[in-house]
C-alpha positions as CSV (number, residue, x, y, z in Angstrom):
1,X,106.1,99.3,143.2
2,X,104.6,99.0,139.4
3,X,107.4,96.8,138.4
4,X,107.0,94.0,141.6
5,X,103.3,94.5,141.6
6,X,101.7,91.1,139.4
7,X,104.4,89.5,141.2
8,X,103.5,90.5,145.0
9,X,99.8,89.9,144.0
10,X,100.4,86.6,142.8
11,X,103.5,85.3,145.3
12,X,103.2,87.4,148.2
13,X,102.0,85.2,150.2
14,X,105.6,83.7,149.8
15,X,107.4,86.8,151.3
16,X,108.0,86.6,155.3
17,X,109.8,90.2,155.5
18,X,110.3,93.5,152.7
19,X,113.9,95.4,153.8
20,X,113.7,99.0,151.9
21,X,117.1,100.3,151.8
22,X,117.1,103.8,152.1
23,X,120.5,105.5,152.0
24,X,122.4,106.0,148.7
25,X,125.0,103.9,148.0
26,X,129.0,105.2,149.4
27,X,127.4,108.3,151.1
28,X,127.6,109.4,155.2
29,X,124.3,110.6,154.0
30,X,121.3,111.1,151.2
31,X,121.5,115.1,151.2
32,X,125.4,114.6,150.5
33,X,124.8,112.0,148.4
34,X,122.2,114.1,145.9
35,X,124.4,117.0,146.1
36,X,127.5,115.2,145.5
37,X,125.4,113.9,142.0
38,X,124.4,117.1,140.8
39,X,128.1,118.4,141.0
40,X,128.6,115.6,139.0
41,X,125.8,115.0,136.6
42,X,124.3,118.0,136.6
43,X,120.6,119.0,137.6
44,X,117.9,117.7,135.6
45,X,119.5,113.9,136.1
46,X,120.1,114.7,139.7
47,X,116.1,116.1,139.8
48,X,114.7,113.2,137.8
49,X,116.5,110.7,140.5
50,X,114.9,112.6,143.1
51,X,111.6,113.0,141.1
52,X,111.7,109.0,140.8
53,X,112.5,108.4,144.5
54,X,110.5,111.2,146.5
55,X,108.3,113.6,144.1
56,X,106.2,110.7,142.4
57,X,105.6,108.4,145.1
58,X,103.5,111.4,147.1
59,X,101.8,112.4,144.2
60,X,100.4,108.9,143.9
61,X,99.3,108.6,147.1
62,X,97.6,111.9,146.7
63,X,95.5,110.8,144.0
64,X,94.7,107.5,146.6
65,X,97.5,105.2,144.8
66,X,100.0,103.4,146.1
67,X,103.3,105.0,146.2
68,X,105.7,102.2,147.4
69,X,106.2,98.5,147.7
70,X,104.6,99.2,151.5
71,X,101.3,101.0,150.3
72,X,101.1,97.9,147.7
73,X,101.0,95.7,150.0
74,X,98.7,97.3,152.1
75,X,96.2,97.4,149.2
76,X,96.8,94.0,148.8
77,X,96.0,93.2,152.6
78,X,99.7,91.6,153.2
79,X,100.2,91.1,156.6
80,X,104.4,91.0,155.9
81,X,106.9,92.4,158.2
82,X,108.6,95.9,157.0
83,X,111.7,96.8,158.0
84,X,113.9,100.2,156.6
85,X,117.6,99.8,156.8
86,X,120.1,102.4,156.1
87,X,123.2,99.5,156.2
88,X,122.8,96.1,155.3
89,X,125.5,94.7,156.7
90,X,124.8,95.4,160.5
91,X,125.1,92.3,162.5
92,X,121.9,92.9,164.0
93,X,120.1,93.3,160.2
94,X,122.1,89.9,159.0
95,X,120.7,88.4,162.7
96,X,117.5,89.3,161.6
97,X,117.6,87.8,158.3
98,X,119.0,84.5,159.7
99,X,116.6,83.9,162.4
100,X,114.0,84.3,159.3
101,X,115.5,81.1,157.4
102,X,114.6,82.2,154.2
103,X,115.0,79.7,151.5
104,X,115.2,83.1,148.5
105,X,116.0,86.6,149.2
106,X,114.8,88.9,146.1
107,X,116.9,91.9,145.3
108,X,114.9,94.6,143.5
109,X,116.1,98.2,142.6
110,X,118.5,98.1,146.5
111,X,120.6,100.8,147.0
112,X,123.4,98.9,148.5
113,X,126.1,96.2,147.5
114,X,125.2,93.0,149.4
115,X,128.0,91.4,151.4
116,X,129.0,87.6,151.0
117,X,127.4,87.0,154.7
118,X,124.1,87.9,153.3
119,X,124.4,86.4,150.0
120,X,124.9,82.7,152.3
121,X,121.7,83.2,154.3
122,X,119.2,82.0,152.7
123,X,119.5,78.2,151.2
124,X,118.7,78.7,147.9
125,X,120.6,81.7,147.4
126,X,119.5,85.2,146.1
127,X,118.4,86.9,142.7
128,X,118.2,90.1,141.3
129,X,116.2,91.5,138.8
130,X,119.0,94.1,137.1
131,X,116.9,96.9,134.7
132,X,119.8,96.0,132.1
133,X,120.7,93.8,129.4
134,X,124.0,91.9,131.1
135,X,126.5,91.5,130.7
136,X,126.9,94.8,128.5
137,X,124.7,97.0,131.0
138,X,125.7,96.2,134.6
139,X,126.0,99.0,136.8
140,X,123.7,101.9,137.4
141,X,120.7,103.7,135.7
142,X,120.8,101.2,132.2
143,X,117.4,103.0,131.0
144,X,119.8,106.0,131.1
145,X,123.0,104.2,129.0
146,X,120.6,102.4,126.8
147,X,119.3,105.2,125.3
148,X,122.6,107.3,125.2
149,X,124.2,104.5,123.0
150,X,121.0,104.6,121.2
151,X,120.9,100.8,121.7
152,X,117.7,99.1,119.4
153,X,116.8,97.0,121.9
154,X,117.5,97.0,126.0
155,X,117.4,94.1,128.1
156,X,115.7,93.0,131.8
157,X,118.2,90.5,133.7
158,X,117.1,88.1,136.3
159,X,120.4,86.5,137.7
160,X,121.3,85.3,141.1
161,X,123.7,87.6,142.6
162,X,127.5,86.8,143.7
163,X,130.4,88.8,145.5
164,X,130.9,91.0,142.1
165,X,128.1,93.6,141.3
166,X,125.8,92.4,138.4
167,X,128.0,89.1,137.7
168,X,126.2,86.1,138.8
169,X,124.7,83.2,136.1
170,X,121.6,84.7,134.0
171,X,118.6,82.8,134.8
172,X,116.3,84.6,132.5
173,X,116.5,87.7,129.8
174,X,113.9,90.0,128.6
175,X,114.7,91.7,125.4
176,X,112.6,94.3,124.0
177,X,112.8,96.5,121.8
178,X,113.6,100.2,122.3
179,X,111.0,101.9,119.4
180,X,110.4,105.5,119.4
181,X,111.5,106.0,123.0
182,X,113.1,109.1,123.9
183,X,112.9,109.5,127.6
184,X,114.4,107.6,130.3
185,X,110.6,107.6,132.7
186,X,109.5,106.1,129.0
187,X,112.0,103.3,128.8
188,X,112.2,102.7,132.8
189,X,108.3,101.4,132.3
190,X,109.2,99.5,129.6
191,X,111.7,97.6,131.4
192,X,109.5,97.5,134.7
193,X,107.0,95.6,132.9
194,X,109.5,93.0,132.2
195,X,109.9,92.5,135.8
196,X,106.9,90.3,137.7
197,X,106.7,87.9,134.6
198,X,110.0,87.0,135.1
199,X,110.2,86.7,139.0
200,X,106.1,84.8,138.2
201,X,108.9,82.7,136.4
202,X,110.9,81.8,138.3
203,X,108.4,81.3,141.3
204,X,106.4,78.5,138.9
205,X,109.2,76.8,138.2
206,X,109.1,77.6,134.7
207,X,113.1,78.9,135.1
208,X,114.8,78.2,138.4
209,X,118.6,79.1,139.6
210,X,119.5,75.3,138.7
211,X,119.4,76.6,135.2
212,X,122.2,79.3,134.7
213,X,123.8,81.0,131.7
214,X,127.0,82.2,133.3
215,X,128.2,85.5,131.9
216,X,130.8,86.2,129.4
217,X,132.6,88.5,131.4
218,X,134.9,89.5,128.8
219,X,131.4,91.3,127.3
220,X,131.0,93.1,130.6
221,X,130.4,96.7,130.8
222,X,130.1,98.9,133.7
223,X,128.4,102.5,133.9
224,X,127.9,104.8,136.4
225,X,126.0,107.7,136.8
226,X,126.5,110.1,133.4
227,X,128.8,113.3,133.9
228,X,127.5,116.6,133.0
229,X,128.9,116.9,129.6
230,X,127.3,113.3,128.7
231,X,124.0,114.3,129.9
232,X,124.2,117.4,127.7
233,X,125.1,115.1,124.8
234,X,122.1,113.0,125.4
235,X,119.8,116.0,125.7
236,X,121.5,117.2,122.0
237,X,120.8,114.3,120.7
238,X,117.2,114.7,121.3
239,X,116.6,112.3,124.7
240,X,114.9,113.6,127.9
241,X,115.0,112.5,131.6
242,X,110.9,112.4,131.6
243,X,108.0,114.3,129.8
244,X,104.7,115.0,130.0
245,X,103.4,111.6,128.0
246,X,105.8,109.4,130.2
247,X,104.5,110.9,133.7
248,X,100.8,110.4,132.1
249,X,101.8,106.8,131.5
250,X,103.2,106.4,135.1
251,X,100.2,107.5,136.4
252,X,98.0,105.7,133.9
253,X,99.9,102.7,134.9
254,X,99.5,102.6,138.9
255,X,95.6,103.5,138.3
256,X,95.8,100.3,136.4
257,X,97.5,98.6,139.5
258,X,95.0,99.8,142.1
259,X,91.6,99.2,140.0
260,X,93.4,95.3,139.6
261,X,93.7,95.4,143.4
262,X,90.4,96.6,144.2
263,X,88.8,94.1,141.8
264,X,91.0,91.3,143.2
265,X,89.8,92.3,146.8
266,X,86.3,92.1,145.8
267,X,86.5,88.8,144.1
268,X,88.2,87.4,147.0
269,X,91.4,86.1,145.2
């Protein structure tokens, strides 16, 4: 929701339908899924995921903020279809899609490998926006693995997306660098803010998927989710999931967002 926001204010009257994919990725369910990751990474990653997912959006909508990319857009006054999928590939989601004729399907933060039927829908083709610098960071939770290999700088990827998970042509990178973070909540904002200038980007014209760096593979790293002993090594080597100054900024961040939305809808625009 913060990271798409200047973006769905600016272009969303370019979006015909929002799918929120809801299960975790290679589970029969979330509750397996979520224990399965604490057996394996231990409890204050599993809790932060969770924390991320569950915890924080409800706390923003209790202080009167949106919590998700639905409340934005009902604070913006988007008349857009919703639809929540647990499986992408269902012939009767891919149906949907198709009789939608989309020209760009946007891929932000999904929880589920997109087939090669969906990747030929639209006629354009399909992006994502990968919190990672690729080719060195594809795979999952990079605000996590950039601060583990105590990288100087991390990276925000906007690339159109192919058969092979975080492999398609770069069409834009942010790099920024890392500072005095120590917490993942910290950098995650970071990278988020990287996010609507470069989908406003692309959506100007100013970079455009006839423009593609195509990865050096042979640079290609893929990570997971952290085991337990790494996550104790990261937590000796003074890094934390979240603190009290990152979940101030989070919530400093969407107060932001809703007093730009309520001027927005006052001025018209």
């Amino acid at each position: 929701m913060i990271a798409l926001a200047d973006w769905m204010a600016k272009y969303g009257h370019t979006v015909r339908k929002v799918y929120v994919t809801h299960r975790l990725p290679s589970t029969k369910n979330n509750v397996s899924g979520f224990l399965s990751l604490v057996k394996h990474s231990g409890l204050s990653y599993s809790w932060f995921k969770l924390w991320l997912n569950k915890v924080a959006p409800m706390e923003l909508r209790a202080r009167q903020l949106p919590g998700s990319v639905h409340g934005l857009m009902k604070s913006l006054h988007k008349d857009i279809s919703f639809s929540f999928v647990d499986d992408l590939k269902r012939p009767e989601v891919l149906a949907d899609m198709r009789a939608i004729e989309p020209e760009l399907i946007v891929s932000f933060s999904a929880t589920q490998r997109f087939s090669d039927d969906l990747i030929s829908i639209p006629s354009h083709g399909a992006v994502n926006v990968h919190y990672g610098a690729l080719p060195r960071y594809a795979g999952l939770s990079p605000y996590y693995w950039h601060l583990h290999n105590r990288e100087p700088s991390f990276g925000v990827t906007l690339h159109r997306i192919e058969s092979r998970l975080d492999s398609g042509g770069v069409i834009e990178q942010a790099v920024r660098e890392v500072g005095a973070e120590r917490t993942c909540l910290g950098l995650m904002l970071k990278m988020a803010s990287e996010v609507s200038p470069l989908l406003c980007r692309l959506f100007s014209g100013e970079s455009g998927l006839d423009r593609l760096d195509e990865q050096d593979i042979s640079k290609r790293s893929y990570f997971g989710h952290p085991t337990r002993h790494q996550v104790r090594d990261f937590k000796r080597n003074g890094f934390s999931m979240m603190d009290s100054c990152s979940k101030k900024e989070l919530f400093s961040v969407s107060q932001d967002i809703s007093e730009k939305l309520c001027s927005a809808r006052a001025s018209g625009v």
